[in-house]
ZAMARGU-4260 file (C-alpha; in steps of 0.2 Angstrom, whole numbers, plus 5000, padded with zeros to 4 digits):
<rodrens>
0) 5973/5798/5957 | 5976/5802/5938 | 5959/5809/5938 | 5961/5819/5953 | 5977/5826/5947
5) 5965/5832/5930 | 5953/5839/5941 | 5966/5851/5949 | 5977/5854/5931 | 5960/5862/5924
10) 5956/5870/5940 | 5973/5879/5940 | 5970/5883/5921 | 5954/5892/5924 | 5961/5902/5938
15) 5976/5906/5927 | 5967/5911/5913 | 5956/5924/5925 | 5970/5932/5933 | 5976/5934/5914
20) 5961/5942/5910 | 5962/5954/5926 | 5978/5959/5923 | 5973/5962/5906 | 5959/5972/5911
25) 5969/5984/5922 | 5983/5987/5909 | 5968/5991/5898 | 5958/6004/5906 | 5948/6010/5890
30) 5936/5994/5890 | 5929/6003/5904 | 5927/6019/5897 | 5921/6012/5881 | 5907/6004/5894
35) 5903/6021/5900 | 5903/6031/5882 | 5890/6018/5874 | 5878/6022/5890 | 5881/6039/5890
40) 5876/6037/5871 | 5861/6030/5877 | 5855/6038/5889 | 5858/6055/5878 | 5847/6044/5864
45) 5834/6041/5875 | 5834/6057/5880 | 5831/6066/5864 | 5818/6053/5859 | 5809/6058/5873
50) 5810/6077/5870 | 5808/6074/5851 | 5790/6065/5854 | 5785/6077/5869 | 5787/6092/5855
55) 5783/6084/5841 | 5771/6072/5843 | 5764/6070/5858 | 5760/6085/5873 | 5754/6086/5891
60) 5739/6097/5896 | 5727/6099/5913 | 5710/6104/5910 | 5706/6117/5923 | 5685/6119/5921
65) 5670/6113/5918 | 5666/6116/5900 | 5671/6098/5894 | 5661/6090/5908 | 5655/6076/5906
70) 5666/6070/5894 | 5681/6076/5902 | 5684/6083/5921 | 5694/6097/5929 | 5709/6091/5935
75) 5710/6079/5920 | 5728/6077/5913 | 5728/6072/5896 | 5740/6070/5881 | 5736/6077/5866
80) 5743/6071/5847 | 5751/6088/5840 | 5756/6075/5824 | 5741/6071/5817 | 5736/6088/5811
85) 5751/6093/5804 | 5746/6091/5786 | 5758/6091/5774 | 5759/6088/5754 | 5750/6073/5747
90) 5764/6062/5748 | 5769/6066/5766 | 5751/6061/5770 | 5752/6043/5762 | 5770/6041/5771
95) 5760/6048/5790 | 5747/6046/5799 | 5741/6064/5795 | 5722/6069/5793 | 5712/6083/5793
100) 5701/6087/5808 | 5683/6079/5808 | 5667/6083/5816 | 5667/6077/5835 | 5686/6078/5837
105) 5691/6086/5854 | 5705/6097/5847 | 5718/6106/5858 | 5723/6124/5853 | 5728/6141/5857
110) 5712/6153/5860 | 5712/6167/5847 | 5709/6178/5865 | 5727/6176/5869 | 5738/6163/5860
115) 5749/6161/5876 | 5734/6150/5883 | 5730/6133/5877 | 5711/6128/5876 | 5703/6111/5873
120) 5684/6108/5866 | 5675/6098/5853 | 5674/6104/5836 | 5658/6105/5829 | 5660/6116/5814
125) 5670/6112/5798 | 5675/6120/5784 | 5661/6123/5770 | 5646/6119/5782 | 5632/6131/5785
130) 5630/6135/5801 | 5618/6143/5816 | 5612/6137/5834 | 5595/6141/5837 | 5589/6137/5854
135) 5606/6129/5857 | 5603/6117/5845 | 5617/6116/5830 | 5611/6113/5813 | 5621/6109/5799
140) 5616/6114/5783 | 5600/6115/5788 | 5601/6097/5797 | 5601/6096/5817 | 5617/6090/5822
145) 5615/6074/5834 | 5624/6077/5849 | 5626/6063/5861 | 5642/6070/5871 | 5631/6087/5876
150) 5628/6091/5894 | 5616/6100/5903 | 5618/6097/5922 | 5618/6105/5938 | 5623/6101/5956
155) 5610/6101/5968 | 5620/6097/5984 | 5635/6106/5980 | 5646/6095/5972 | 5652/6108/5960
160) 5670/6111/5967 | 5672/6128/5971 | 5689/6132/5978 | 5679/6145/5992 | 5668/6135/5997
165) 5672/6124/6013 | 5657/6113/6013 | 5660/6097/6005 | 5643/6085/6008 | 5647/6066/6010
170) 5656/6057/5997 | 5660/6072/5990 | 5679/6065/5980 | 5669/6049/5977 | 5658/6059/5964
175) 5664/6066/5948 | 5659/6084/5947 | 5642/6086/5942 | 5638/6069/5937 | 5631/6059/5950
180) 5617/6068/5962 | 5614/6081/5951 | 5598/6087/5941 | 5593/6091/5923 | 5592/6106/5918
185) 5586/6117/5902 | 5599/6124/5889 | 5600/6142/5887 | 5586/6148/5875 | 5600/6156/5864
190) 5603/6157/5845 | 5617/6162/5837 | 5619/6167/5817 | 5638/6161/5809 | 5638/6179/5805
195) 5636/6185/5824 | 5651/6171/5827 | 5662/6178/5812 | 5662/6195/5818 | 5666/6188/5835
200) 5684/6182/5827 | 5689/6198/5818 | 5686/6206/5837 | 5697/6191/5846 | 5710/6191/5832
205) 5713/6213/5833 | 5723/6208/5843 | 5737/6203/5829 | 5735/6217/5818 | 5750/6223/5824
210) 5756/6208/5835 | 5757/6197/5818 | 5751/6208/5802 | 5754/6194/5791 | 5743/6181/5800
215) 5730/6193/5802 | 5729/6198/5785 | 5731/6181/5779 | 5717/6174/5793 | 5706/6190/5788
220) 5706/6188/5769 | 5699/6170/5771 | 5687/6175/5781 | 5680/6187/5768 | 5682/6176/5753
225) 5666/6164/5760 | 5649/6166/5759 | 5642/6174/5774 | 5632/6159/5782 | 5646/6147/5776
230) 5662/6143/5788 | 5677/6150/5777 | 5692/6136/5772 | 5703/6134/5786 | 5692/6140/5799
235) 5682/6129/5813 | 5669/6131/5827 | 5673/6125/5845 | 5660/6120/5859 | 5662/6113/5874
240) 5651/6099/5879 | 5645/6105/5895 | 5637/6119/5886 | 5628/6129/5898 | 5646/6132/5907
245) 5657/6135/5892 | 5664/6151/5886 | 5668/6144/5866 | 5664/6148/5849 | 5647/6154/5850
250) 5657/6169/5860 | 5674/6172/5852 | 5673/6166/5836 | 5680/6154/5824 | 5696/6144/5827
255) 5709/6147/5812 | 5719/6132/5806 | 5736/6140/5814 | 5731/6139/5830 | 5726/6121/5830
260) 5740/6111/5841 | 5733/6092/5839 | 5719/6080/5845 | 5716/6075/5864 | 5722/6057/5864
265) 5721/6050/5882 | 5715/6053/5899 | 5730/6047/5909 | 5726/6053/5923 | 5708/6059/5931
270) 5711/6070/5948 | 5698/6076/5956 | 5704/6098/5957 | 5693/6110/5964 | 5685/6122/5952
275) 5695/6139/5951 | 5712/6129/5958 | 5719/6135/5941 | 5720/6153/5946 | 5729/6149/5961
280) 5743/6159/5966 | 5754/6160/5983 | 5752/6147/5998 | 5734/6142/5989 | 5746/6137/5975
285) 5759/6128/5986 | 5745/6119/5994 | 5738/6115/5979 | 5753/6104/5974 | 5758/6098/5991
290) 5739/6092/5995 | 5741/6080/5978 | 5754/6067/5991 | 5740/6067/6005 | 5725/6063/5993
295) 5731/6056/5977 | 5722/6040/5982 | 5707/6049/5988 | 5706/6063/5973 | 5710/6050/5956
300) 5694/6046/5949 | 5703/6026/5944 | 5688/6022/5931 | 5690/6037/5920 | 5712/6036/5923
305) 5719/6030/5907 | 5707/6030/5895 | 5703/6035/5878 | 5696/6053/5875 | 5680/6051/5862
</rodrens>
């Protein structure tokens, strides 16, 4: 009985000693509150992490043609560093991960054409290198440049994802554009001299002479300060890797240093568009975002999903 009667004395405690603590809580309504401020804190935290690292350091971007083929496909949507490149002073580059860009990077940045559109390619040119294409090979300082990522392919059964075409052959969103039934072909015979390609640039840059005087100027002078066959400081060449379907460099010039945005990082997710998709506009546009929920599955090329961009 005496234990019986402890038994029911610390059950009563307990149940006093939560109704205290109730009655405590509704006589204190700011525990709440404080509950909510620290996950409002949070969440507004969180939030600008997310846009701190989307601006700052890492951005989105959809590659909408064929001139990164192989190495990356349209439709591809990719995250790009925007940090790396940053430079900075000699100290800020021992204390980040800055570096400057290096042969075979695939480089993200706005097209001296028209700086409102953002373009990805290899680059292939750095500063101080003499440079020329002859026969669409690359040399460098009078070296060929090997080039294991180029690409000279066509379809031979209509696998190149042409938004007017209806015909699509069999296992047609099971092939990457290009890449599987498809046959060798020659490059284009063309050469190009770095002078031909400079001259190229002041043409694509006019543009700025009295959009942005200073950066024209400042962009022009260093062009004139190098030697004629050399790439001037803070200037690089751009080629996409499928190069008989590329509209780069060898067209419009040298890339300036201001216009570079970052490196290409990651392949997060490979979906198979249709070539030309990116000049949708109307119910083709609609459609085009509305078809993404009826073949996801059928469109994402899984292998190439989530993987590093080289």
């Amino acid at each position: 009985m005496a234990k019986k009667s402890k038994s029911k004395k610390a059950a009563e405690t307990v149940q006093a000693e939560a109704e205290t603590n109730k009655q405590e809580e509704e006589k204190d309504p700011s525990q709440s509150k404080d509950l909510f401020r620290e996950l409002a804190e949070l969440a507004l935290f969180g939030f600008c992490l997310v846009v701190f690292f989307k601006t700052f350091v890492w951005q989105n971007f959809q590659i909408p043609t064929p001139s990164m083929e192989n190495s990356l496909l349209i439709g591809d949507h990719i995250t790009a560093n925007t940090f790396m490149f940053k430079g900075g002073t000699e100290i800020e580059k021992k204390l980040f991960p800055f570096r400057d860009i290096v042969r075979g990077d695939v480089v993200v940045f706005k097209w001296p054409g028209d700086d409102r559109q953002d373009w990805i390619k290899r680059c292939i040119g750095l500063p101080g290198d003499r440079f020329e294409i002859i026969a669409e090979r690359v040399y460098i300082n009078g070296e060929i440049l090997g080039e294991d990522y180029t690409y000279y392919k066509k379809p031979s059964i209509g696998t190149d994802r042409d938004a007017s075409i209806g015909y699509r052959p069999k296992g047609y969103y099971e092939m990457k554009p290009g890449l599987e039934h498809a046959e060798y072909i020659k490059p284009n015979e063309n050469s190009y001299t770095l002078r031909e390609i400079k001259d190229a640039t002041v043409q694509y840059l006019s543009r700025f002479r009295t959009q942005d005087p200073e950066t024209f100027d400042r962009v022009i002078a260093r062009l004139k300060a190098a030697e004629p066959d050399v790439i001037p400081e803070g200037f690089y060449i751009m080629m996409g890797d499928n190069r008989n379907r590329s509209f780069d460099s060898r067209k419009w010039g040298l890339v300036p240093k201001e216009f570079v945005h970052g490196r290409g990082y990651l392949v997060w997710w490979s979906y198979g568009e249709d070539e030309g998709s990116h000049e949708a506009k109307g119910f083709s546009l609609i459609w085009s975002y509305v078809r993404v929920v009826f073949e996801f599955h059928k469109r994402t090329h899984w292998d190439e999903s989530f993987e590093l961009i080289k």
